[in-house]
C-alpha positions as CSV (number, residue, x, y, z in Angstrom):
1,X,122.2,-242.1,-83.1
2,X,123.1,-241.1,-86.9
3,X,121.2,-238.2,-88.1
4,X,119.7,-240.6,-90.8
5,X,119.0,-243.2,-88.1
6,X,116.7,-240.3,-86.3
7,X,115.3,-239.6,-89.7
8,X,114.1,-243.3,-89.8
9,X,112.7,-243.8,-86.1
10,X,111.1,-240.3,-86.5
11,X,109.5,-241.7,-90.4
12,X,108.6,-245.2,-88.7
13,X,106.0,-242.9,-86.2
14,X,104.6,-241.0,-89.1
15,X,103.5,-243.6,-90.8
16,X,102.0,-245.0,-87.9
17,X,100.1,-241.6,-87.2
18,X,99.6,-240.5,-90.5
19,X,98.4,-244.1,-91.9
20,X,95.0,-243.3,-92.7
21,X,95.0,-239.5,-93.5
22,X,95.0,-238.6,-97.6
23,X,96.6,-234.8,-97.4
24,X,100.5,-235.2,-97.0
25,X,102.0,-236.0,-94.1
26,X,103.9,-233.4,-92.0
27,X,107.7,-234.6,-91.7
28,X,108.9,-235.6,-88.8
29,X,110.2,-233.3,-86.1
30,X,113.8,-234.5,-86.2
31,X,114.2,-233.9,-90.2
32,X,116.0,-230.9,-91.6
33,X,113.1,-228.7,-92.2
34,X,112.1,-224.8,-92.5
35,X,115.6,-224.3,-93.5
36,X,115.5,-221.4,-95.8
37,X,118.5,-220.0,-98.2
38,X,119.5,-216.2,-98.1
39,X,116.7,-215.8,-100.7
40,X,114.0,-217.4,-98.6
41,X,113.3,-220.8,-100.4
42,X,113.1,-224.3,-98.9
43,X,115.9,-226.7,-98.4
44,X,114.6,-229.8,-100.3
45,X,116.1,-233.0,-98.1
46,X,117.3,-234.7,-101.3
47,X,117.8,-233.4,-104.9
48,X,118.5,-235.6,-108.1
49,X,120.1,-233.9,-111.3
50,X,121.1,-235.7,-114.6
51,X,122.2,-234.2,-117.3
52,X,123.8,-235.7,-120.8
53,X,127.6,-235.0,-122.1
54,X,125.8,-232.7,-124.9
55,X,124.2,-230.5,-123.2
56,X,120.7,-231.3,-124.9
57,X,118.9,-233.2,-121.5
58,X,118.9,-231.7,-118.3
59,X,116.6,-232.4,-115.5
60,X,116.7,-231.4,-111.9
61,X,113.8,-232.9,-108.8
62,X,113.8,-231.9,-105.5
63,X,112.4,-234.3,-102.8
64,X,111.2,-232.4,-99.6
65,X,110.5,-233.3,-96.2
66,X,106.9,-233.7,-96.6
67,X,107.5,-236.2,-99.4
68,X,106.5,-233.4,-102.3
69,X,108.8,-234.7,-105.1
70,X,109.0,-231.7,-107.2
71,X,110.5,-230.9,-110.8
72,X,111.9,-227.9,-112.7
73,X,109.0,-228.3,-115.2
74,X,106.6,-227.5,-112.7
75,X,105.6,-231.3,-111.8
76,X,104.6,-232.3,-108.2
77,X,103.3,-235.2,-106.4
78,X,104.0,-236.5,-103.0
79,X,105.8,-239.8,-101.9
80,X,104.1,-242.0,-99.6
81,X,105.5,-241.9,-96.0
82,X,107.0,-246.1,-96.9
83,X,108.2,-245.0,-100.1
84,X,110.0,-241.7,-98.9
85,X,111.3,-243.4,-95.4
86,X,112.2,-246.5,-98.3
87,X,114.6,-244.0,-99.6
88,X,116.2,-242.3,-96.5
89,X,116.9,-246.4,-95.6
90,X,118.9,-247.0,-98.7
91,X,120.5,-243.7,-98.5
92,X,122.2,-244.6,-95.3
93,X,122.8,-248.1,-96.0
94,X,124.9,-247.0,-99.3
95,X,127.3,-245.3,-97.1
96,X,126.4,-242.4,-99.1
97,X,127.6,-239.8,-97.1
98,X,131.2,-241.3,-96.3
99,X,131.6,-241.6,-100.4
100,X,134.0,-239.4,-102.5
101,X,132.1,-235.9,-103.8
102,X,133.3,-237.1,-107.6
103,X,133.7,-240.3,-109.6
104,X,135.1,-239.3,-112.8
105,X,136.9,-241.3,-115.6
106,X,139.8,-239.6,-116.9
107,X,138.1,-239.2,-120.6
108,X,134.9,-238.9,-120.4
109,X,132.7,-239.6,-123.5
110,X,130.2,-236.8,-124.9
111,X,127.9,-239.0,-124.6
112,X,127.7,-240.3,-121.0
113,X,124.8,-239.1,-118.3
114,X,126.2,-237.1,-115.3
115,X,124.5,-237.1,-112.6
116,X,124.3,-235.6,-109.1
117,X,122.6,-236.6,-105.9
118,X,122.6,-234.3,-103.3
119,X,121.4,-234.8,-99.5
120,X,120.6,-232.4,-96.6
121,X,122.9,-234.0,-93.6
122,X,122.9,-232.5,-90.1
123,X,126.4,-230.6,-91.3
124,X,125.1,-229.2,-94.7
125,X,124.4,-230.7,-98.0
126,X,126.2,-233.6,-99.7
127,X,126.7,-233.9,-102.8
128,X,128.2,-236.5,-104.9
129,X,128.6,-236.4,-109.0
130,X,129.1,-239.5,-110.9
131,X,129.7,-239.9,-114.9
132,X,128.8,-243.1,-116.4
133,X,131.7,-245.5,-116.6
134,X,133.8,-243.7,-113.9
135,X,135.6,-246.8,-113.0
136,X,135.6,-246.0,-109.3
137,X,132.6,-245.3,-108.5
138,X,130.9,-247.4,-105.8
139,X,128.4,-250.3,-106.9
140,X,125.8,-249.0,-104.0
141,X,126.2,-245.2,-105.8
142,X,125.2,-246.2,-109.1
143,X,122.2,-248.4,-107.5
144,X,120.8,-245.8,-105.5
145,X,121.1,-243.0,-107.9
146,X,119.5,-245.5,-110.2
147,X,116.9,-246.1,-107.7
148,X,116.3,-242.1,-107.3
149,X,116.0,-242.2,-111.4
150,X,113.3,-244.1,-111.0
151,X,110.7,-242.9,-108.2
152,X,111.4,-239.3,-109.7
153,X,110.7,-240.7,-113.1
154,X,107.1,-242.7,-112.0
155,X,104.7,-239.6,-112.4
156,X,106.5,-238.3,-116.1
């Protein structure tokens, strides 16, 4: 079984458990979790950056296994168990991890978003970068990165 297939069996049996409980569910045993860097910190499962060509915006959210969705300016809430399995779902349906690490147009304007979507797989973390209007780019990358915009964006 994929290691994003495992994640969704394993989510399916949290919510079941976890259902009526209003603290934040543990994740499930099979996620990538206690993973530390060199420094000591957690390994979120999925972080979302965006930044535009000027330099002026730059945001960066972390989504952990526990469903804490976490952002540089100190913001914090937790996904539901639907909402965060919701998003493993759509991550392997994309084909996500088989995708390119870059979509870039060969003149890029100043004033295009970049963003970068980054997920913890069984071999490491994959990362993929996409510039608005890179005429490559996969229909299902721009949906789900638009997707991520948005549940990271609903507490803000």
């Amino acid at each position: 079984m994929c290691h994003i297939g495992r994640f969704l069996l394993a989510g399916l049996c949290i919510v079941i458990l976890v259902s009526c409980r209003q603290s934040p569910p543990p994740p499930p045993a099979s996620w990538p979790t206690g993973e530390s860097d060199p420094s000591g910190n957690e390994i979120p499962l999925i972080i979302y950056e965006r930044t535009d060509g000027q330099g002026v915006l730059h945001e960066r959210w972390e989504i952990h296994a526990d469903g804490r969705v976490s952002g540089e300016e100190g913001q914090e809430w937790y996904l539901t168990p639907e909402a965060l399995m919701t998003l493993m779902r759509q991550i392997e349906e994309s084909g996500f991890i088989e995708m390119q690490d870059t979509y870039l147009p060969e003149n890029p304007c100043e004033d295009c978003m970049v963003r970068a979507l980054g997920v913890l797989t069984d071999t490491g973390m994959k990362t993929v970068v996409v510039i608005d209007g890179a005429p490559d780019q996969p229909p299902a990358l721009m949906e789900l990165v638009q997707w991520v915009d948005a549940l990271v964006r609903e507490r803000t």
